[in-house]
C-alpha positions in Angstrom: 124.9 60.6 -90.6 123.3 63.5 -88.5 120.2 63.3 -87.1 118.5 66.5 -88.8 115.7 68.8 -87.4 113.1 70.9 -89.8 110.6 72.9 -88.0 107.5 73.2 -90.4 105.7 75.4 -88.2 103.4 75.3 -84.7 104.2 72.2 -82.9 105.3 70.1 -85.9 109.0 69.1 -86.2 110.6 66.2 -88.7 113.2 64.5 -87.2 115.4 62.6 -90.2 117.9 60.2 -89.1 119.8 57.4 -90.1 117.5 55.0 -88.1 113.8 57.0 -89.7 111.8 59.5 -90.2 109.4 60.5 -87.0 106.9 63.4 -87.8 105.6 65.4 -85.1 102.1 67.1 -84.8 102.1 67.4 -88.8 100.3 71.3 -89.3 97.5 71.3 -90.7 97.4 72.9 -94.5 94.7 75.6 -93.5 97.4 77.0 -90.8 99.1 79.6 -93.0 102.4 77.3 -92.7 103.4 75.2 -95.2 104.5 71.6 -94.6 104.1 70.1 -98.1 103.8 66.3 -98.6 105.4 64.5 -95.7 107.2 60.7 -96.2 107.6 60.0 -92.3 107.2 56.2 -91.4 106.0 57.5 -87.8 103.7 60.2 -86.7 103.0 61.7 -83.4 100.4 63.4 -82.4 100.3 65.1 -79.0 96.7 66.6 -79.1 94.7 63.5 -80.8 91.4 64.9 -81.8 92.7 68.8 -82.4 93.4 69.6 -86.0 94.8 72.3 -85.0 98.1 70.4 -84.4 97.6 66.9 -86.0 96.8 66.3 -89.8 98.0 63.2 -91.2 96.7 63.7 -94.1 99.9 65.9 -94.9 101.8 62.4 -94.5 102.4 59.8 -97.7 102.2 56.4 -97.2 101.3 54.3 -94.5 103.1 55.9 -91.3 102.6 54.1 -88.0 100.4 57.2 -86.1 101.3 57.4 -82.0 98.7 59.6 -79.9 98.9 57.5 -77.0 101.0 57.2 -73.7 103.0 53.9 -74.1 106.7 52.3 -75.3 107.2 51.7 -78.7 110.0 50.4 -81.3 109.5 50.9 -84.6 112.5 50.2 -87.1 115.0 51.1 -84.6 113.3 54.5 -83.1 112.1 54.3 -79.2 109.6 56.2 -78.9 107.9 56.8 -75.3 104.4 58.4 -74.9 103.7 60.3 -71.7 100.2 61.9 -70.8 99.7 65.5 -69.7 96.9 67.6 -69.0 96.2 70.9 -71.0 94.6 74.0 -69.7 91.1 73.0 -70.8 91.6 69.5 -68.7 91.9 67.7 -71.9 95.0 65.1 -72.2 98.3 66.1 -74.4 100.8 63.3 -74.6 104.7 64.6 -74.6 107.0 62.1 -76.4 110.7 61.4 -76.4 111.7 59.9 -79.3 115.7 58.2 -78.7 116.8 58.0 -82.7 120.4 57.6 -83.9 121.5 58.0 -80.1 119.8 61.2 -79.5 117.0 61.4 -77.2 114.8 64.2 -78.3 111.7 65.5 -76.0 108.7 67.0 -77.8 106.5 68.2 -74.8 103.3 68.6 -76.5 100.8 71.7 -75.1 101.0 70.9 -71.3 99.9 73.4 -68.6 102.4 71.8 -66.0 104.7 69.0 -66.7 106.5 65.6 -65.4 109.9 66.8 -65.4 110.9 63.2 -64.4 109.2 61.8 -68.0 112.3 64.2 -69.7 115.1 63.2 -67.9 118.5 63.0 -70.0 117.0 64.2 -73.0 119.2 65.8 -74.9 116.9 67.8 -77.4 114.0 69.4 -75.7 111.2 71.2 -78.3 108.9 73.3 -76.1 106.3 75.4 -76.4 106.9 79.7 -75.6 104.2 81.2 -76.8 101.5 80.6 -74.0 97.4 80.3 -75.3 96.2 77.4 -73.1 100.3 76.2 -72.3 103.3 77.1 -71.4 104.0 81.0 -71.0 107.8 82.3 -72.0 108.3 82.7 -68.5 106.9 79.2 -67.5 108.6 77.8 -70.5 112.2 79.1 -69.7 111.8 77.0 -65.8 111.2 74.1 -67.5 114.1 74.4 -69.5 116.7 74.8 -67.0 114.9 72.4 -64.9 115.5 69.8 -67.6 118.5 71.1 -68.8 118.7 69.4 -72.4 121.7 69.8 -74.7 119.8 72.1 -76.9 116.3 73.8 -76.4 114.2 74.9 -79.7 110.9 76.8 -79.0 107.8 76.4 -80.6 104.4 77.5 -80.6 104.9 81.0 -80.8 103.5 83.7 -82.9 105.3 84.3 -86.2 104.7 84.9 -90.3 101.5 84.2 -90.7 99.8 82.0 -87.9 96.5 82.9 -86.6 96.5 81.6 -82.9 96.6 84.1 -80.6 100.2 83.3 -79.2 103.1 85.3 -77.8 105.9 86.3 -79.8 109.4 84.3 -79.7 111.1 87.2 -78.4 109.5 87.1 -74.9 110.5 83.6 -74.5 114.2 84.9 -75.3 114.2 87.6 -73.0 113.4 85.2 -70.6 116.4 83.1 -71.6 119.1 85.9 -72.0 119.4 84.3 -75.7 120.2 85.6 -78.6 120.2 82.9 -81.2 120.3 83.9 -85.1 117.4 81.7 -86.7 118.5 78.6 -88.6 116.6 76.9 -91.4 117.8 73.2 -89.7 119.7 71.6 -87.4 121.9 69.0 -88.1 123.7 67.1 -85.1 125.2 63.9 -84.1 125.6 62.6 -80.7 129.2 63.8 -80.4 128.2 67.6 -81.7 126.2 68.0 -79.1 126.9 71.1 -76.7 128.4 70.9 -73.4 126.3 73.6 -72.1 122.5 74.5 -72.9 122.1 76.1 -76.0 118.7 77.4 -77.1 118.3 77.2 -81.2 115.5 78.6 -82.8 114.5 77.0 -86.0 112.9 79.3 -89.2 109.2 77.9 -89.6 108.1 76.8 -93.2 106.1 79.6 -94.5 103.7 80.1 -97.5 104.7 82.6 -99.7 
């Protein structure tokens, strides 16, 4: 089975796999995307205390809800918590999440990060679109410092969300990429690329 990505909008990214389900930074309703009810039996949240990029509410069920630094197991998912600062001095926590043998990095809204914390991941999600984090420019360093597998932005402007964020395309000039959008990813550990490959994910929109 392939672990498979959705990218519902802002920060928040499902990660399916044969091992669970793992939620990330579940949009809020109110944020022009449209995540729908969620089954996930884990949540992250990377900005605890922001509803701008956490609402479990979205989630069914009893989920186990991360927003901590820390090492956890649940139902055969690692998942490791790692804190950051954002621009405003509060904490974001960036996670790495190891499920069905992929290692995937979800780095939160950090203004500088521990590249050290993402070492062999082989997914990295990271923010682009700048507003109290990463700029495309700053964005694109961290990527080929960390050189994952496969890169998917996020937190950029696009459809209808109403942070003041730079579009995707800066963040790809930056890159030299030219990816066509994609409404998932599916991957196993053996599909994975050689080289870096940046992937940029369609967004759940309302209609």
């Amino acid at each position: 089975m392939a672990l498979e990505l959705t990218f519902l909008g802002r920060t928040c990214f499902r990660l399916k796999g044969r091992d669970g389900t793992v939620l990330m930074d579940p949009v809020p309703a109110d944020s022009g995307f449209a995540p729908g009810r969620q089954e996930a039996a884990i949540v992250t949240l990377s900005c605890a205390g922001d509803p701008r990029y956490g609402d479990p509410s979205v989630v069914t069920g009893e989920p186990k809800v991360l927003d901590a630094p820390g090492e956890y197991e649940i139902g055969g998912v690692l998942v490791t918590g790692t804190a950051m600062r954002r621009s405003d001095g509060s904490r974001t926590v960036s996670f790495v999440v190891e499920i069905d043998g992929i290692r995937v990095g979800h780095l939160g809204l950090p203004t500088g990060t521990n590249l050290a914390e993402l070492k062999d991941v082989d997914i990295l999600l990271l923010p682009v679109g700048g507003d109290g984090s990463l700029s495309a420019v700053a964005a694109a360093d961290v990527m080929t410092r960390v050189e994952p597998k496969i890169a998917i932005p996020m937190h950029y402007k696009v459809g209808p969300e109403r942070l003041e964020l730079e579009p995707l395309e800066k963040f790809l000039k930056e890159t030299g990429a030219k990816p066509e959008a994609v409404a998932k990813l599916q991957v196993t550990r053996s599909q994975l690329p050689a080289d870096l490959t940046v992937v940029v994910l369609e967004p759940r929109l309302t209609g």
